[in-house]
C-alpha positions in Angstrom: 110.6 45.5 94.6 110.7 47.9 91.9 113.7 50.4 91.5 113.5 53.6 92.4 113.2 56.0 89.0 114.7 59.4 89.1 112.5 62.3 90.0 109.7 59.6 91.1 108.0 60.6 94.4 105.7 57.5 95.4 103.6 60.2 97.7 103.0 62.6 94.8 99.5 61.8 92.8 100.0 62.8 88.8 96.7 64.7 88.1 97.6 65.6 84.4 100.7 65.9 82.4 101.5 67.1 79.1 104.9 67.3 77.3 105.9 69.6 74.6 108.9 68.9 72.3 110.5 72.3 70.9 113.9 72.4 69.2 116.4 69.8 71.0 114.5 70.3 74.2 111.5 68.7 76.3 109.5 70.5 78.4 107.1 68.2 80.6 104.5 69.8 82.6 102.9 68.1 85.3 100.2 68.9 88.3 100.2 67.1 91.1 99.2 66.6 94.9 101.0 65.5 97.6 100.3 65.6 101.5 100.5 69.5 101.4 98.7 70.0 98.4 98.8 70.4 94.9 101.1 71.8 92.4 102.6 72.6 89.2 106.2 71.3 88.3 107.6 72.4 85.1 110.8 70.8 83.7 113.1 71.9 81.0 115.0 68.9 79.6 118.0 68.8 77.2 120.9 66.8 76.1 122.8 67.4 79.3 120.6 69.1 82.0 117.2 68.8 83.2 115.9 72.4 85.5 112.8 72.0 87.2 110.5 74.6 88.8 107.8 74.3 91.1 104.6 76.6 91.0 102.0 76.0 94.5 98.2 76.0 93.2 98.0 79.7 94.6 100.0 81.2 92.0 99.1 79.2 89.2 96.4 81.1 87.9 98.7 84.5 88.2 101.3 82.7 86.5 98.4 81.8 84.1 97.5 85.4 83.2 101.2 86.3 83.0 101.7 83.6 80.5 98.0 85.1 78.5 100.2 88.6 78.3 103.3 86.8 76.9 101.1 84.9 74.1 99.7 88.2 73.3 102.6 89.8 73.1 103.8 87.3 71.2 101.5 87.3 68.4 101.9 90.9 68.1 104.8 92.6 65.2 107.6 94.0 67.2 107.0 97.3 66.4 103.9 97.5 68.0 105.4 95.8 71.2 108.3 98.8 70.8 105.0 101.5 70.5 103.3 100.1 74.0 106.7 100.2 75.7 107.4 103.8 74.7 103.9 104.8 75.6 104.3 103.5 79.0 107.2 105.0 79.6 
């Protein structure tokens, strides 16, 4: 029999996962199904801590869009982000 790994759920199918390396941390994003469904797990791993958050299908593609905002923002100068804020104010 094999050992158990950590964070290894034998009832949990890995659909697709991806893994992105920025400054001293991992990030590992996975979607998977299990017997209720499927679902997004996002985990944050560093030197001394790993964080994990779970997103249900229903709410991935808000999270999605939220994340399309961000990225937008992002690529923007900060003093345009500053303008919009006022304006919407």
């Amino acid at each position: 029999m094999f050992p158990k790994q950590n964070n290894y759920n034998a009832n949990e199918k890995l659909i697709l996962t991806k893994k992105i390396v920025c400054e001293c941390k991992l990030f590992y994003v996975d979607y998977k199904e299990n017997k209720r469904g499927r679902f997004l797990k996002i985990s944050e791993k560093d030197s001394a801590t790993k964080r994990t958050i779970i997103v249900p299908a229903e709410a991935i593609k808000e999270l999605s869009e939220i994340l399309q905002e961000v990225v937008v923002l992002g690529n923007e100068k900060p003093e345009a982000t500053e303008e919009k804020e006022q304006q919407q104010e």
